[in-house]
N, C-alpha and C positions, 0 to 999 in steps of 0.2 A: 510579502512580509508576513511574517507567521505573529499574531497574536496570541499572546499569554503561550503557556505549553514549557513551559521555562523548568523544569522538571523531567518532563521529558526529552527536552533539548538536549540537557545536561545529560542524560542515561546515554542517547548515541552519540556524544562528544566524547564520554568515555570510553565507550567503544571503538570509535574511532583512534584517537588516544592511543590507546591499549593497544590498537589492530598496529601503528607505526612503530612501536617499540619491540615488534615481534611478539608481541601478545594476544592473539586471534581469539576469538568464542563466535557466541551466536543469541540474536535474542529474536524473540518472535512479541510486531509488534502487534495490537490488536485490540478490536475494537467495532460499536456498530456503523452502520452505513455512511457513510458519507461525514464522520467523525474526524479526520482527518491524517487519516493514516498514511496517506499518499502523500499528504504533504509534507509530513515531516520526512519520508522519505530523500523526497527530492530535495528537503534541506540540508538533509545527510549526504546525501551524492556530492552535492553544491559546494561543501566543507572539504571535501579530501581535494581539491582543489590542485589536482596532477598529482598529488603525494601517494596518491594509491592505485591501483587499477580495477577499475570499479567494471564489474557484468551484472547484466540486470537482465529478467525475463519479467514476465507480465502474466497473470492467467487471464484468459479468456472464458467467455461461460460456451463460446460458440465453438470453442477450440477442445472443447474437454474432452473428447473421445479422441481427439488425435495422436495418439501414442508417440510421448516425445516431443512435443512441439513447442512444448515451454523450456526442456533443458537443451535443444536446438540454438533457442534464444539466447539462453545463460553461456552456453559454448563457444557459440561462433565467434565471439572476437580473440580466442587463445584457440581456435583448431591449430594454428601452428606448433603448438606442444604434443600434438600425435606422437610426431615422431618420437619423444620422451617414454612412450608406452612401451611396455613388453608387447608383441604380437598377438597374442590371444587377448589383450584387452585391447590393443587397436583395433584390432576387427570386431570385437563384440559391437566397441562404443561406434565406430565407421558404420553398422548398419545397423543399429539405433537410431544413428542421426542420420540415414539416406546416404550418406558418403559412398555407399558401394549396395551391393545386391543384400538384404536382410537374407539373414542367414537366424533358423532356433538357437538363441545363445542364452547363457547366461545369466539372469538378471541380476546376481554378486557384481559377476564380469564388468557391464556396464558401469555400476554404482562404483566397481572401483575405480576405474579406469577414468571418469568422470572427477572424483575428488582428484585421483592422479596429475590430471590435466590442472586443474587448478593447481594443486602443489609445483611443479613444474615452471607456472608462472610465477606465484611466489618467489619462486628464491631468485626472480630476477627484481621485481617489488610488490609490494604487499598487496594483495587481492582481498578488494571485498565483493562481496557475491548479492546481489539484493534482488529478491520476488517480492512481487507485489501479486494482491489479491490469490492466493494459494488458495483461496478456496474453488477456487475455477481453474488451477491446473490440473492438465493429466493425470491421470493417476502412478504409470510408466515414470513419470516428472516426479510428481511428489515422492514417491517410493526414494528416490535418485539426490534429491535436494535434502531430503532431510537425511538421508545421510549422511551427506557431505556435510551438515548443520551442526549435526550429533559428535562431527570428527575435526569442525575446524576449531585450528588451535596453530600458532608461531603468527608466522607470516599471512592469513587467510581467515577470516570473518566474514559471518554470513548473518543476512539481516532479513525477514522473511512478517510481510504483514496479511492478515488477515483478517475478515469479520468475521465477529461474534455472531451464533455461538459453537460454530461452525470447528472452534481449532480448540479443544479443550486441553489444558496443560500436560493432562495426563497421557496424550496423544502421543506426545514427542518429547517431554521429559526436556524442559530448555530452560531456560532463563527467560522471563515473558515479561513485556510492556503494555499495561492495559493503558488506556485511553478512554477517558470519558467525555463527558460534556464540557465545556466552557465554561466560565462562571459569569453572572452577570455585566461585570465589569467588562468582563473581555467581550461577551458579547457586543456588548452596546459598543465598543473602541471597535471593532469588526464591521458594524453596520455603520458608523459614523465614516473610517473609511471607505467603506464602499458607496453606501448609498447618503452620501453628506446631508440630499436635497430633503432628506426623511425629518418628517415633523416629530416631534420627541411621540406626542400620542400614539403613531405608525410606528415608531421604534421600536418602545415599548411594546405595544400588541404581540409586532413579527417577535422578539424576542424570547415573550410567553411562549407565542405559540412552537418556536422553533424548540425551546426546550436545551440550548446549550448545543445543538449540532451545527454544527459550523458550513454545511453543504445548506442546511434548510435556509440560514440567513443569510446567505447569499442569494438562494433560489426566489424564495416567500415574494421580495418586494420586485422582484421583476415580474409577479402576477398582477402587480397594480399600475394603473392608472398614473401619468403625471398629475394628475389634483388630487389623487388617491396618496399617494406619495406625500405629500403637501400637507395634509390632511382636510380638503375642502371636500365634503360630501358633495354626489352627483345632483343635477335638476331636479330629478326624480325621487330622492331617497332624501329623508333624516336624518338618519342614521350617520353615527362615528364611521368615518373609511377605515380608523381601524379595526371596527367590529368584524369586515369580510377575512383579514388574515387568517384566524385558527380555523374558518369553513375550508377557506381556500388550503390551508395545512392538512386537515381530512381529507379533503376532495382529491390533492393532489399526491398523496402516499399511504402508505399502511402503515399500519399502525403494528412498533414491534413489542413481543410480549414481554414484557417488565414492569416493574412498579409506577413508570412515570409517563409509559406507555405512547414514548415519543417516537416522532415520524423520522420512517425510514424512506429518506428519497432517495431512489437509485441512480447511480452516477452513468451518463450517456457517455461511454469510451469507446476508444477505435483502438484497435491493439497494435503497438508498433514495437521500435526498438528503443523508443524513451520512454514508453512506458508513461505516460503523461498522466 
């Protein structure tokens, strides 16, 4: 269950929306670490609900030098649209993606040949296209994706998120979804769901300290203690349990440069075909 974001919900509902009516674009969502970009994603995915046919890649940071390996991902579930290609873009995109022996081709080739495939699926139903974390795709990939980004439009939408500050607007010329922090309320509705057993003092604390990031308040009180949680100080100590949160928020991320100078925890993923 997504908390608060009600605003941003609404931006890719109309996109989506839009993407069934034959009305395709592209927005690029974004924002810092563990802000919740991933999640609204998969909110998104979760909504077209068989009405569209959703490809999705992932970037990886361990994957970035592998030429292709993200638009691999985005492709394979319409390779059966090859055969829809002209011949000199079948084979660029074919050994691009390994399908045959890499041959010097192209790099238009490919990028066209790529949107092509997607078109192709279109006009049997509407294609939305969705990367996650682009800042750790390929570069082969990204080259590939954003132009497919730049050109979708009817039947074909592409939704593409990234951190800050990593994708600057002026990069890719899109329509873009910033994402920021939570606001208190939500916060606190976030932490009451998750961690119910939290004494409002603990709440409060992790909330400061989390600063509105949605990964931190999640992360923060699985650093504590059940008494800690509770708010019963240990045998040994004085001290508020929730005085240890904002150390434990230092200790445990860096700190990203901005006015509010809140922590960036990086998110522990394994790269698949959901993209999780």
């Amino acid at each position: 269950m997504i908390v608060s974001r009600v605003a941003e919900r609404a931006r890719l509902d109309a996109l989506l929306t839009a993407l069934v009516r034959g009305e395709g674009g592209a927005l690029v969502v974004h924002g810092e670490a563990g802000i919740g970009k991933t999640t609204l994603l998969e909110a998104l995915v979760e909504r077209c609900d068989g009405a569209v046919t959703v490809v999705r890649a992932c970037g990886a940071e361990t994957e970035a030098e592998l030429a292709f390996s993200a638009l691999t991902d985005l492709l394979y579930p319409v390779l059966r649209r090859l055969d829809a290609l002209p011949g000199p873009q079948a084979a660029a995109l074919m050994g691009a993606l390994a399908l045959q022996a890499p041959a010097p081709g192209d790099r238009l080739a490919v990028c066209v040949a790529a949107l092509a495939m997607l078109r192709a699926e279109a006009r049997h139903r509407p294609v939305l296209a969705v990367v996650d974390d682009v800042q750790w795709v390929d570069a082969s990939s990204r080259e590939c994706i954003e132009y497919i980004a730049r050109r979708a439009s009817g039947p074909l939408a592409v939704v593409l998120a990234a951190r800050d500050p990593w994708y600057p607007p002026e990069r890719i010329r899109l329509p873009d979804l910033p994402v920021g922090p939570v606001d208190d309320a939500a916060a606190a509705e976030l932490l009451r769901q998750r961690v119910p057993e939290l004494a409002p003092s603990v709440a409060a604390a992790i909330a400061q300290a989390a600063a509105g990031n949605p990964l931190a308040l999640v992360e923060l009180p699985a650093t504590l203690t059940a008494s800690q949680r509770a708010g019963v100080p240990g045998p040994s100590s004085r001290s508020d349990p929730a005085d240890g949160c904002t150390a434990r928020s230092r200790a445990g991320s860096r700190r990203c440069p901005g006015p509010r100078g809140r922590p960036c925890l990086s998110r522990r993923r394994t790269r698949g075909p959901s993209c999780p």
